[in-house]
Jmol script that loads the backbone (N, CA, C; Angstrom):
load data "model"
ATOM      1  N   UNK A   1       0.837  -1.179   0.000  1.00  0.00           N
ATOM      2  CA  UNK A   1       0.000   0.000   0.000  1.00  0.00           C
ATOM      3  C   UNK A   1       0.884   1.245   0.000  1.00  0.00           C
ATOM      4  N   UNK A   2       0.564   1.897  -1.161  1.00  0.00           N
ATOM      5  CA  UNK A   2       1.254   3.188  -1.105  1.00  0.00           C
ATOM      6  C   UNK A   2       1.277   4.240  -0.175  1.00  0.00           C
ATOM      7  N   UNK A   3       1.751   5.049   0.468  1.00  0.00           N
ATOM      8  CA  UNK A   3       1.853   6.466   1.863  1.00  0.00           C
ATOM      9  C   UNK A   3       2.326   7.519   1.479  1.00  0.00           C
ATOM     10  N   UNK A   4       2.287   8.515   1.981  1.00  0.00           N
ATOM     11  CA  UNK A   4       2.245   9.804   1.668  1.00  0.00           C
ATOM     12  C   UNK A   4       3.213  10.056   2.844  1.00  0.00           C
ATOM     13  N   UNK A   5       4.389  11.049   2.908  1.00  0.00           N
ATOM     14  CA  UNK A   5       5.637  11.443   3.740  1.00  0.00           C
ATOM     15  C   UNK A   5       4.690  12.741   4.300  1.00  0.00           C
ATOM     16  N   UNK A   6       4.466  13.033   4.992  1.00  0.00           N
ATOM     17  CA  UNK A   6       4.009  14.868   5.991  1.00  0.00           C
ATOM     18  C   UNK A   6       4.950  15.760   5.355  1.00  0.00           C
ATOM     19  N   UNK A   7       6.305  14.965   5.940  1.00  0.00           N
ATOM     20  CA  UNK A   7       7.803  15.595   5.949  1.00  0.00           C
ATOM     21  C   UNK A   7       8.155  16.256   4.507  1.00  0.00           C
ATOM     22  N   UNK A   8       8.001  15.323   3.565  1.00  0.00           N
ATOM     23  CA  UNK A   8       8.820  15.801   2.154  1.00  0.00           C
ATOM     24  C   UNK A   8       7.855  15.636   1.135  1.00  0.00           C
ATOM     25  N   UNK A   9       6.739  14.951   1.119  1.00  0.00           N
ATOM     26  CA  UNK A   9       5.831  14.692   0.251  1.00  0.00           C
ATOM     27  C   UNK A   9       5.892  13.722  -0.886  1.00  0.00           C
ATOM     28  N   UNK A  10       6.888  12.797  -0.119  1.00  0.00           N
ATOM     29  CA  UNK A  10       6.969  11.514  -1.115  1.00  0.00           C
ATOM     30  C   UNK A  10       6.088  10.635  -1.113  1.00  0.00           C
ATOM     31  N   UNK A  11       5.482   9.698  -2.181  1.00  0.00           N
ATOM     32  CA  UNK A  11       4.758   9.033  -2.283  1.00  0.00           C
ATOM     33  C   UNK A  11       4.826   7.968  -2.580  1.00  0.00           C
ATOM     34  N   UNK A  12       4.773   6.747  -1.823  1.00  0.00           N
ATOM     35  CA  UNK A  12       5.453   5.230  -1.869  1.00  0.00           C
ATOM     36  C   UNK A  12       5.395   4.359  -0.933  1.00  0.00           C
ATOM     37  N   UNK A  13       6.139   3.589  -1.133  1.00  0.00           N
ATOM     38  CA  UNK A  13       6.221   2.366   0.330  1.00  0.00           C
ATOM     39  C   UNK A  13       7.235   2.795   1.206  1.00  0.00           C
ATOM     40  N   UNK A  14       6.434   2.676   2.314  1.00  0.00           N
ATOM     41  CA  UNK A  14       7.591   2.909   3.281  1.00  0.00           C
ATOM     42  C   UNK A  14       8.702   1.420   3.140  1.00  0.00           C
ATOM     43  N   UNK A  15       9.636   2.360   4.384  1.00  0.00           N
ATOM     44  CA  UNK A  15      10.797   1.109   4.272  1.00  0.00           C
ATOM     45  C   UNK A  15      11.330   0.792   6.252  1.00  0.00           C
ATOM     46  N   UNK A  16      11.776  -0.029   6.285  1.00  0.00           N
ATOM     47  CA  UNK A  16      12.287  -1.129   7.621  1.00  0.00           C
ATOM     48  C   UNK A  16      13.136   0.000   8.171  1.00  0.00           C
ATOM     49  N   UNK A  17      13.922  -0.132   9.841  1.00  0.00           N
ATOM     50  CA  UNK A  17      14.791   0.328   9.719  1.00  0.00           C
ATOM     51  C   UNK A  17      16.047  -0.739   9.955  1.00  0.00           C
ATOM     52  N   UNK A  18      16.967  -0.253  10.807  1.00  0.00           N
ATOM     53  CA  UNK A  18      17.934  -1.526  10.590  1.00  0.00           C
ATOM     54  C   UNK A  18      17.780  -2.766  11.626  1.00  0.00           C
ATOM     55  N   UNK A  19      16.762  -2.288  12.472  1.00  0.00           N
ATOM     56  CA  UNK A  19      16.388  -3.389  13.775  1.00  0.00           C
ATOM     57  C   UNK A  19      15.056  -3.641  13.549  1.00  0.00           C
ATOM     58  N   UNK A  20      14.381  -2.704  12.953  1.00  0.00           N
ATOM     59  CA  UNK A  20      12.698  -2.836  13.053  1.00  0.00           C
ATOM     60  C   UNK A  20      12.713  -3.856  11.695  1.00  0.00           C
ATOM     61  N   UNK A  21      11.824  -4.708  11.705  1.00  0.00           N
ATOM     62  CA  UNK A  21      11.583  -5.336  10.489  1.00  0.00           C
ATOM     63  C   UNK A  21      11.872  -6.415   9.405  1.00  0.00           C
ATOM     64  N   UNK A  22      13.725  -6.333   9.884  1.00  0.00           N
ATOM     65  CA  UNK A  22      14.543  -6.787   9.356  1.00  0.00           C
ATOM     66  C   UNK A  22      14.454  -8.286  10.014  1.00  0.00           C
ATOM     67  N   UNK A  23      14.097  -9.097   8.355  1.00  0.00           N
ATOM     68  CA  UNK A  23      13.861 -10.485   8.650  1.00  0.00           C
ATOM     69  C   UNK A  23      15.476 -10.963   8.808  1.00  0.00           C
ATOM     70  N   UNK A  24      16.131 -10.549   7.979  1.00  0.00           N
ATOM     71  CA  UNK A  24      17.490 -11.664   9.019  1.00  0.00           C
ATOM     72  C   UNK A  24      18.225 -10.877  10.216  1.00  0.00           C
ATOM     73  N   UNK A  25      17.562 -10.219  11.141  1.00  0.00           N
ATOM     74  CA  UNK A  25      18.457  -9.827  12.509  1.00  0.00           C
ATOM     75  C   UNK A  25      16.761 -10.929  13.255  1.00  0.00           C
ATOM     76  N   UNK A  26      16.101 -10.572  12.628  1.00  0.00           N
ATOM     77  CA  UNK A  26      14.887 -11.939  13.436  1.00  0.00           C
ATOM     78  C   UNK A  26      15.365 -12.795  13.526  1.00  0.00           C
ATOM     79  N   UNK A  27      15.479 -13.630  12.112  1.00  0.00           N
ATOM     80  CA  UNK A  27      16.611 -14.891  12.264  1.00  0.00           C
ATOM     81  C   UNK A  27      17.483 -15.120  12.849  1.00  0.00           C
ATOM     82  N   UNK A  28      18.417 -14.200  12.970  1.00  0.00           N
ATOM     83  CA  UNK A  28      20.129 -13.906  13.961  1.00  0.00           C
ATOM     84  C   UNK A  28      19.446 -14.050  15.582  1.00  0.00           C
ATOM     85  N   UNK A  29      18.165 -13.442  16.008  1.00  0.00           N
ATOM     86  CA  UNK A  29      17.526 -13.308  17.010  1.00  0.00           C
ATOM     87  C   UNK A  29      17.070 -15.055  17.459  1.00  0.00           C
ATOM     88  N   UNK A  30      16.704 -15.480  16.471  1.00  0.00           N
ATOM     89  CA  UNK A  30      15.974 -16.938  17.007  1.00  0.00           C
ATOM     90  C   UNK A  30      16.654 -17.963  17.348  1.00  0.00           C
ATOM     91  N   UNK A  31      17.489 -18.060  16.175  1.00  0.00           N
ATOM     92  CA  UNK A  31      19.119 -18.501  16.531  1.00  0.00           C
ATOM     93  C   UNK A  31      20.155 -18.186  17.721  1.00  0.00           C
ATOM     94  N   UNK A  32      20.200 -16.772  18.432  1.00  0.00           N
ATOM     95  CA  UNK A  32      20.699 -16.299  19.536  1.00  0.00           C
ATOM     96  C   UNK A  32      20.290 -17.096  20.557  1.00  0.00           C
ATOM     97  N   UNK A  33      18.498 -17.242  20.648  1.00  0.00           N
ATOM     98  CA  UNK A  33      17.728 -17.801  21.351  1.00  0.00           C
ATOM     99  C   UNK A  33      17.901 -19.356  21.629  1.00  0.00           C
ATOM    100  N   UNK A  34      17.400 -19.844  20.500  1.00  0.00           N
ATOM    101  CA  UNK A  34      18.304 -21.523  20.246  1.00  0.00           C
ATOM    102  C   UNK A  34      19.763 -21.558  21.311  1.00  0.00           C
ATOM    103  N   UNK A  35      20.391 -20.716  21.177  1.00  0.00           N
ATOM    104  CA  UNK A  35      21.960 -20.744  21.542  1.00  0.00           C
ATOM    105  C   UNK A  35      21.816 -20.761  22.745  1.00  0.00           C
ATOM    106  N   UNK A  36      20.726 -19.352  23.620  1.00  0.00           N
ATOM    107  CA  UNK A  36      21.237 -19.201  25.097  1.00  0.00           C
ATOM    108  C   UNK A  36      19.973 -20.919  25.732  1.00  0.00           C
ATOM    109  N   UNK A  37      19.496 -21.188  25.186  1.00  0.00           N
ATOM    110  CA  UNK A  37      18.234 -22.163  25.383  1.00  0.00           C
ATOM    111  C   UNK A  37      19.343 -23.420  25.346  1.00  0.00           C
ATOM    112  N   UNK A  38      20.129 -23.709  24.171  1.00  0.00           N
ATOM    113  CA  UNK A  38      20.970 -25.263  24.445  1.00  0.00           C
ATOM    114  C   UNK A  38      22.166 -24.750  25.540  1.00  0.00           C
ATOM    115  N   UNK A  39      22.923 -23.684  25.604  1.00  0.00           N
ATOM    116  CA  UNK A  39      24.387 -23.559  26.450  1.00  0.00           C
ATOM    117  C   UNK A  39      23.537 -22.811  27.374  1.00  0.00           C
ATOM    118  N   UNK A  40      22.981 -21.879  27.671  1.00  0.00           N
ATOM    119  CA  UNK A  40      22.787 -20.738  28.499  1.00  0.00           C
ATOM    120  C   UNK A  40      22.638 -21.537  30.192  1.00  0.00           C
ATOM    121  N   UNK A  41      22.161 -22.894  30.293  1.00  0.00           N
ATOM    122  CA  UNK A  41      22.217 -23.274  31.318  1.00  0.00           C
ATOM    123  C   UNK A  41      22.998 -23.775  32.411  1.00  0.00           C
ATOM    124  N   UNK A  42      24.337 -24.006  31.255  1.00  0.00           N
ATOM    125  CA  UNK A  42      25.712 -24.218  31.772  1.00  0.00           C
ATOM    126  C   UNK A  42      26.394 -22.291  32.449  1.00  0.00           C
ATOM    127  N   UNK A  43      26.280 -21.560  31.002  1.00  0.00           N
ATOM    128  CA  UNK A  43      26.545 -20.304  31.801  1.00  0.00           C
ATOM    129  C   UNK A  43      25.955 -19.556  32.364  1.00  0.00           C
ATOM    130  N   UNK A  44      24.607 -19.562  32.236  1.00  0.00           N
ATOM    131  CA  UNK A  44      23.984 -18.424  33.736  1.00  0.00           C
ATOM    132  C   UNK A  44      23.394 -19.261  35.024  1.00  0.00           C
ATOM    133  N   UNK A  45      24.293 -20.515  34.920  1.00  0.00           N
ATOM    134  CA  UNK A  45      23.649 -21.010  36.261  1.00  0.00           C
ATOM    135  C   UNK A  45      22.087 -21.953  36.483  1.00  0.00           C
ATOM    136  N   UNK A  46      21.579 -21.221  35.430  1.00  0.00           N
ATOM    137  CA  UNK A  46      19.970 -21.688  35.723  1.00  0.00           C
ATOM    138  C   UNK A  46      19.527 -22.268  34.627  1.00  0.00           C
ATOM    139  N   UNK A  47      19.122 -23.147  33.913  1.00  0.00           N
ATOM    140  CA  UNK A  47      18.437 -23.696  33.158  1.00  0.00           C
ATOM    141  C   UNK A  47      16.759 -22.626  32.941  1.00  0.00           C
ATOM    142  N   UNK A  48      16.170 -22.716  34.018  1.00  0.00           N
ATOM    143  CA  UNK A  48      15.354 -21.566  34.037  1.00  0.00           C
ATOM    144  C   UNK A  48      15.310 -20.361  33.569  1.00  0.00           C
ATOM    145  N   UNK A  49      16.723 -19.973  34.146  1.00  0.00           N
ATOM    146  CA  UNK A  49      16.578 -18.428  33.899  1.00  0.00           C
ATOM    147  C   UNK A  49      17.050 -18.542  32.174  1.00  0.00           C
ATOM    148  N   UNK A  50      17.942 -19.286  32.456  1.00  0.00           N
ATOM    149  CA  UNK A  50      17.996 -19.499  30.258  1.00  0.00           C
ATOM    150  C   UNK A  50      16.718 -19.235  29.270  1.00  0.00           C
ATOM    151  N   UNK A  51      15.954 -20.583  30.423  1.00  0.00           N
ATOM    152  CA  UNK A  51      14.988 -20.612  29.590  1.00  0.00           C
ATOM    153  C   UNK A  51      14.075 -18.849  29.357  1.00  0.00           C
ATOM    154  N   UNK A  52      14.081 -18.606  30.091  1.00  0.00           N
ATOM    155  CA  UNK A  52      13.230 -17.512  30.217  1.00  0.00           C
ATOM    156  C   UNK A  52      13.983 -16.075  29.018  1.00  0.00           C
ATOM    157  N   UNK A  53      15.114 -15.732  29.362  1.00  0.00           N
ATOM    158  CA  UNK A  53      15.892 -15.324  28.447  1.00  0.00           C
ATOM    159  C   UNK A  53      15.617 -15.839  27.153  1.00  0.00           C
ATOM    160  N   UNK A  54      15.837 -17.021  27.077  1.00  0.00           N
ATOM    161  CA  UNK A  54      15.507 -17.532  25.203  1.00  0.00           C
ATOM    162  C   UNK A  54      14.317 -17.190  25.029  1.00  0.00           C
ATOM    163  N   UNK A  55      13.322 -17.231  25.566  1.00  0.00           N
ATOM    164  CA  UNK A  55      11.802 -16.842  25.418  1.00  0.00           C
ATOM    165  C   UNK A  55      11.631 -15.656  24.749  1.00  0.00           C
ATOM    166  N   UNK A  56      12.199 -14.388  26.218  1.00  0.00           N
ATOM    167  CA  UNK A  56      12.257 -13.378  25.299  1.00  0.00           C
ATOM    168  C   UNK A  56      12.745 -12.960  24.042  1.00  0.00           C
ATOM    169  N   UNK A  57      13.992 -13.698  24.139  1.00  0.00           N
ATOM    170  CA  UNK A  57      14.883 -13.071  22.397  1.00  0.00           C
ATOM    171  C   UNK A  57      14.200 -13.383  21.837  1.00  0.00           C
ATOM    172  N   UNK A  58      13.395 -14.760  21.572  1.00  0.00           N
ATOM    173  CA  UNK A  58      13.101 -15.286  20.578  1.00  0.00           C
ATOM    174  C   UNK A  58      11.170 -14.545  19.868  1.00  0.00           C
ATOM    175  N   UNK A  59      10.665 -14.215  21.609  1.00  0.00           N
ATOM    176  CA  UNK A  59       9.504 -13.483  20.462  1.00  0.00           C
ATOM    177  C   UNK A  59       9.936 -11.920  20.209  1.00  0.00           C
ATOM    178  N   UNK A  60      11.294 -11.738  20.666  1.00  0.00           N
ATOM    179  CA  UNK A  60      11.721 -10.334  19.742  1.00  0.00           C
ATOM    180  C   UNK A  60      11.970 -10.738  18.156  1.00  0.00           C
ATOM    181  N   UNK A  61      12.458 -12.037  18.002  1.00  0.00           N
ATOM    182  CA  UNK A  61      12.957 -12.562  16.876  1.00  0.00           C
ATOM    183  C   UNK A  61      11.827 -12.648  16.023  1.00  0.00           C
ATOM    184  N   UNK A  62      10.607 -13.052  16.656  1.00  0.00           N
ATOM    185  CA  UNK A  62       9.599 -13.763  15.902  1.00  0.00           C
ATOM    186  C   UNK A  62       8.488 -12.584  15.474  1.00  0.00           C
ATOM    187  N   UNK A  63       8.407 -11.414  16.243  1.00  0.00           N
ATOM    188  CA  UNK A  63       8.046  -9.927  16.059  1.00  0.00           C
ATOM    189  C   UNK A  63       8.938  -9.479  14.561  1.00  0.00           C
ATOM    190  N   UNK A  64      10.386  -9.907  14.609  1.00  0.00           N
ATOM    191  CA  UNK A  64      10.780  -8.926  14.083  1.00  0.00           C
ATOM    192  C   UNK A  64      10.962  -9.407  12.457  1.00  0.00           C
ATOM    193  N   UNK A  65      10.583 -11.049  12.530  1.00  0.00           N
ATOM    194  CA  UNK A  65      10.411 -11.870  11.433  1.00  0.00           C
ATOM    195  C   UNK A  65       9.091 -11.311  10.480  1.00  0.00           C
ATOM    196  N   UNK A  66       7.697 -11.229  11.397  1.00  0.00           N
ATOM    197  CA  UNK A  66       6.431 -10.909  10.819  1.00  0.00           C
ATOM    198  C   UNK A  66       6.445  -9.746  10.513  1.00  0.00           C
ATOM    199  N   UNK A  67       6.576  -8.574  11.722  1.00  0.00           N
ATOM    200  CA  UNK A  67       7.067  -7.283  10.820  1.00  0.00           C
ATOM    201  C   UNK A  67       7.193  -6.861   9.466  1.00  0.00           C
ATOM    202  N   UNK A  68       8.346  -8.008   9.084  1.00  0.00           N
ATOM    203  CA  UNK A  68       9.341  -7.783   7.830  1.00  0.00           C
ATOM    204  C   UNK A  68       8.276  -8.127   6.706  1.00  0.00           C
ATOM    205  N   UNK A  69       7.386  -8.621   7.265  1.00  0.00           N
ATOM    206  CA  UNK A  69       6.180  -8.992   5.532  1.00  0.00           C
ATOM    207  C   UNK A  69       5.173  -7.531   5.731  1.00  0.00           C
ATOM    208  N   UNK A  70       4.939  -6.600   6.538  1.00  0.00           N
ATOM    209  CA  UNK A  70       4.009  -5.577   6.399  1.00  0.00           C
ATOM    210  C   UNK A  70       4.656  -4.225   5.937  1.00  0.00           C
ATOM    211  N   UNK A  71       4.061  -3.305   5.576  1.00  0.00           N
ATOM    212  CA  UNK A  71       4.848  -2.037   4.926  1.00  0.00           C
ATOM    213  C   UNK A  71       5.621  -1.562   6.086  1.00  0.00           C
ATOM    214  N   UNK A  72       6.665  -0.791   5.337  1.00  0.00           N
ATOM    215  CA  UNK A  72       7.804   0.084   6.377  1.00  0.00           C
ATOM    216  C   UNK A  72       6.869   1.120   6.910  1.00  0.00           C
ATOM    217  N   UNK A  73       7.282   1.556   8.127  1.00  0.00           N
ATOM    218  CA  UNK A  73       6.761   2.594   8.783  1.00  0.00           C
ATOM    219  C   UNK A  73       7.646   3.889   8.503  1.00  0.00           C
ATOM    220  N   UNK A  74       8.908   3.617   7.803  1.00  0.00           N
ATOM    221  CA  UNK A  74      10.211   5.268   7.684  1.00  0.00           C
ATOM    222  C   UNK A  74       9.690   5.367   6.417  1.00  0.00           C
ATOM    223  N   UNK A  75      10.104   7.224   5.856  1.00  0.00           N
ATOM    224  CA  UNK A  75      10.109   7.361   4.346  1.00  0.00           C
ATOM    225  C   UNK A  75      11.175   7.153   3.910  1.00  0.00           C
ATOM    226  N   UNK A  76      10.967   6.524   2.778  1.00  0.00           N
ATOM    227  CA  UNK A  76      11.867   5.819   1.816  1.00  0.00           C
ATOM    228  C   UNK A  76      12.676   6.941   1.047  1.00  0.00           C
ATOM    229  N   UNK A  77      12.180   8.145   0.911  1.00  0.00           N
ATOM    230  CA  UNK A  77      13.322   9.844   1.061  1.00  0.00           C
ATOM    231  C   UNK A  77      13.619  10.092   1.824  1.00  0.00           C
ATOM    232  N   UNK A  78      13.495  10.572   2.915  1.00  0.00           N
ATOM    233  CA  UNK A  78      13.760  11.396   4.151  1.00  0.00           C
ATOM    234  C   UNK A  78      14.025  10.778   5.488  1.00  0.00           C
ATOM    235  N   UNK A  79      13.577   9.346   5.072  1.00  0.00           N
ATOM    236  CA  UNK A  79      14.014   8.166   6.593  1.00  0.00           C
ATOM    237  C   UNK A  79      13.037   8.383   7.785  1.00  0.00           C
ATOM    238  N   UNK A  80      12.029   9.615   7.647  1.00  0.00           N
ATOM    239  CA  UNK A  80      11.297  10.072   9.105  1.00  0.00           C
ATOM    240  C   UNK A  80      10.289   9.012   9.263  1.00  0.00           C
ATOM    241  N   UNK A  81       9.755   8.728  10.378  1.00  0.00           N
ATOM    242  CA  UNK A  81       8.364   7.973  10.600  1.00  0.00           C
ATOM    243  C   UNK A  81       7.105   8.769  10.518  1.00  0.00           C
ATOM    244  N   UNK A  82       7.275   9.537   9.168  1.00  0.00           N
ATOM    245  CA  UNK A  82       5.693  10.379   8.916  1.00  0.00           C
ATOM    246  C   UNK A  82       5.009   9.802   8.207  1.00  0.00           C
ATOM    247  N   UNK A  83       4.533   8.706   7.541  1.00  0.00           N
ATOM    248  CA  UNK A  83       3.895   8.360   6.631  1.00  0.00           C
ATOM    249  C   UNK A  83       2.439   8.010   7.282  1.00  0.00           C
ATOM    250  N   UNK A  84       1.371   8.741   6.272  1.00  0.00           N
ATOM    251  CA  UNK A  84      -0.055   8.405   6.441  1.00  0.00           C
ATOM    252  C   UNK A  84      -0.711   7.651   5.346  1.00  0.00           C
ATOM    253  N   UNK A  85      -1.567   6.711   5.041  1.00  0.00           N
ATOM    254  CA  UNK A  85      -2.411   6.143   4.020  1.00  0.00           C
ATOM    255  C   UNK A  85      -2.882   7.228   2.854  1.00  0.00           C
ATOM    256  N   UNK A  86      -2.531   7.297   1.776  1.00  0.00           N
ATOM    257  CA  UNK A  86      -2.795   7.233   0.281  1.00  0.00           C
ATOM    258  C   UNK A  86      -4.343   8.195   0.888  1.00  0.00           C
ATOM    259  N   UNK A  87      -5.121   6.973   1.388  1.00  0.00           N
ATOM    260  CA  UNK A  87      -6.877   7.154   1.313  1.00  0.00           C
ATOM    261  C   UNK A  87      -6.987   8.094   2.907  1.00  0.00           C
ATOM    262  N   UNK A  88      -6.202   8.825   3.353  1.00  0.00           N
ATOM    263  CA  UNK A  88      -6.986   9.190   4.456  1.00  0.00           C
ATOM    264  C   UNK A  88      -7.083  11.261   3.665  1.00  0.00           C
ATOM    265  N   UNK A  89      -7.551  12.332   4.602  1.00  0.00           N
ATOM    266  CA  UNK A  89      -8.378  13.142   4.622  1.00  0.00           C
ATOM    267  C   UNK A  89      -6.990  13.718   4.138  1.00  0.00           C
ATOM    268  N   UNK A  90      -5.941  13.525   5.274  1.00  0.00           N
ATOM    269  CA  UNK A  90      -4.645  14.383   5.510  1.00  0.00           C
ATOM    270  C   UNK A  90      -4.068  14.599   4.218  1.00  0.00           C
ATOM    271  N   UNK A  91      -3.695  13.512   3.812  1.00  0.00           N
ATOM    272  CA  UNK A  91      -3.439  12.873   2.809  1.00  0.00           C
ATOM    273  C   UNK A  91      -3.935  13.401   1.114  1.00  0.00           C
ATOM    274  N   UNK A  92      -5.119  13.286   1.448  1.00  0.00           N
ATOM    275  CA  UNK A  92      -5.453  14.049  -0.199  1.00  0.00           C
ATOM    276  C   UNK A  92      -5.592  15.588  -0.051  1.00  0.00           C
ATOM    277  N   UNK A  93      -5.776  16.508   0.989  1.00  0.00           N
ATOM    278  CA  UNK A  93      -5.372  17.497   1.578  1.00  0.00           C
ATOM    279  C   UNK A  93      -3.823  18.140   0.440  1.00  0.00           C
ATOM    280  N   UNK A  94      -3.094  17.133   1.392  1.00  0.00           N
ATOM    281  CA  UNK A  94      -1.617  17.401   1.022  1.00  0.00           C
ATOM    282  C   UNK A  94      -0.901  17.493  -0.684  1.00  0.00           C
ATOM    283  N   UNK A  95      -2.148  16.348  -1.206  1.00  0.00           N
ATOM    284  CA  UNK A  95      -1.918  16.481  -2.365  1.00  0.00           C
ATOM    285  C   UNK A  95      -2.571  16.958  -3.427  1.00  0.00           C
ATOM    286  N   UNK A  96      -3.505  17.614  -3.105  1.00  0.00           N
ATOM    287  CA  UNK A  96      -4.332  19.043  -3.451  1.00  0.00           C
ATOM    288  C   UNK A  96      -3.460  20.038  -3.355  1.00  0.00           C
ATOM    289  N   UNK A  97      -3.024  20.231  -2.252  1.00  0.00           N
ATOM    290  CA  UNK A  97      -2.402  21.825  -1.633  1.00  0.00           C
ATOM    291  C   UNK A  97      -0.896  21.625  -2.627  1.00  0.00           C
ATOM    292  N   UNK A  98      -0.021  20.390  -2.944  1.00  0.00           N
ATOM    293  CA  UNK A  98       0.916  20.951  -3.632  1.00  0.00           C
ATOM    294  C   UNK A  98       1.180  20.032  -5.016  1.00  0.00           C
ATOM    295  N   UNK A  99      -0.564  19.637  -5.410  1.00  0.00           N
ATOM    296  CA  UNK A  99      -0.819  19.714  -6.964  1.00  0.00           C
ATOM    297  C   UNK A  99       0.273  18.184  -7.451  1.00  0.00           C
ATOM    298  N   UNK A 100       0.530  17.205  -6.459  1.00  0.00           N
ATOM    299  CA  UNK A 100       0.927  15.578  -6.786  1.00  0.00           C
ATOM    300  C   UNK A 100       0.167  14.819  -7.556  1.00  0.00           C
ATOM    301  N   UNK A 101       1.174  14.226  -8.217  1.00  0.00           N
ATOM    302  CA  UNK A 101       0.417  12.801  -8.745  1.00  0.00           C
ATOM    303  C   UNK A 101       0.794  11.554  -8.106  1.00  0.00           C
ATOM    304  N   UNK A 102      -0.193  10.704  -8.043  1.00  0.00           N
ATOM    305  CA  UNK A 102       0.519   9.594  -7.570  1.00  0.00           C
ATOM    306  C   UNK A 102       0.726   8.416  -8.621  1.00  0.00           C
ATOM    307  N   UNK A 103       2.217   8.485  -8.136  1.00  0.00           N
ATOM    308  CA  UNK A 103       2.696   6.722  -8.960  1.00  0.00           C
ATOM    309  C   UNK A 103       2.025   5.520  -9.078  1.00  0.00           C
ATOM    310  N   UNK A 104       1.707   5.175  -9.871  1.00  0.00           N
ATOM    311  CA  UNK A 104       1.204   3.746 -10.269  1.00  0.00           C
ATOM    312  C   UNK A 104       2.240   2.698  -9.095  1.00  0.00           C
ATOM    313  N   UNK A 105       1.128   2.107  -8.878  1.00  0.00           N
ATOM    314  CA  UNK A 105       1.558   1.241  -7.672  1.00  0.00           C
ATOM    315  C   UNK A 105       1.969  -0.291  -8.334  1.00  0.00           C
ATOM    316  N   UNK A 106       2.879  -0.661  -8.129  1.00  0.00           N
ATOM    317  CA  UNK A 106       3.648  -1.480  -8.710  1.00  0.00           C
ATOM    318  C   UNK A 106       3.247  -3.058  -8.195  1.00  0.00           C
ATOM    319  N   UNK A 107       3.032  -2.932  -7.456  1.00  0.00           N
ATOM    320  CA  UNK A 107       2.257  -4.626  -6.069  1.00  0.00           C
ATOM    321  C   UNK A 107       1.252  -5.279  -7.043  1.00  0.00           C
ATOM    322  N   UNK A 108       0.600  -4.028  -7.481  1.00  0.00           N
ATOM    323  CA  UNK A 108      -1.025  -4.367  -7.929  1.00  0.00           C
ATOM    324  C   UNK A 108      -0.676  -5.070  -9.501  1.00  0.00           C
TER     325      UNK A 108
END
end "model"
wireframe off; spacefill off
backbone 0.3
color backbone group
């Protein structure tokens, strides 16, 4: 789905940033998890507390896996987190007031 920037008035898909979204630091994440889950019980003492630790990394991992299939939340010009929907009020507002066209959407 195409978005509209506040900031610069670009019109497009947003994009990930380098932690948000990004399906292989998910992966690197689940795998971390795997890691402190088989050794972590030898080094922090606790099998438990491992476990609990792997838990968390891993639904950071598994957040940051699904993420990576929905649109970016940054603009893909300007890097800011301003982007609003194509179809909202703001939006065709903005592109009234400085006379845009929008790009043929490429997905479709």
């Amino acid at each position: 789905m195409q978005k509209i920037c506040t900031k610069c008035n670009f019109i497009g898909k947003g994009k990930h940033g380098l932690f948000s979204g990004n399906i292989y630091f998910g992966i690197f994440e689940v795998l971390v998890a795997v890691g402190i889950l088989v050794y972590g019980g030898k080094y922090l003492q606790s099998f438990a507390y491992a476990a609990v630790v792997a838990a968390i990394v891993a639904i950071a991992g598994s957040v940051n896996i699904i993420d990576s299939f929905s649109d970016g939340r940054l603009c893909s010009n300007c890097g800011k987190d301003n982007l609003i929907p194509l179809d909202s009020l703001q939006a065709d507002e903005i592109i009234r007031k400085n006379n845009l066209t929008i790009p043929e959407d490429e997905s479709n």
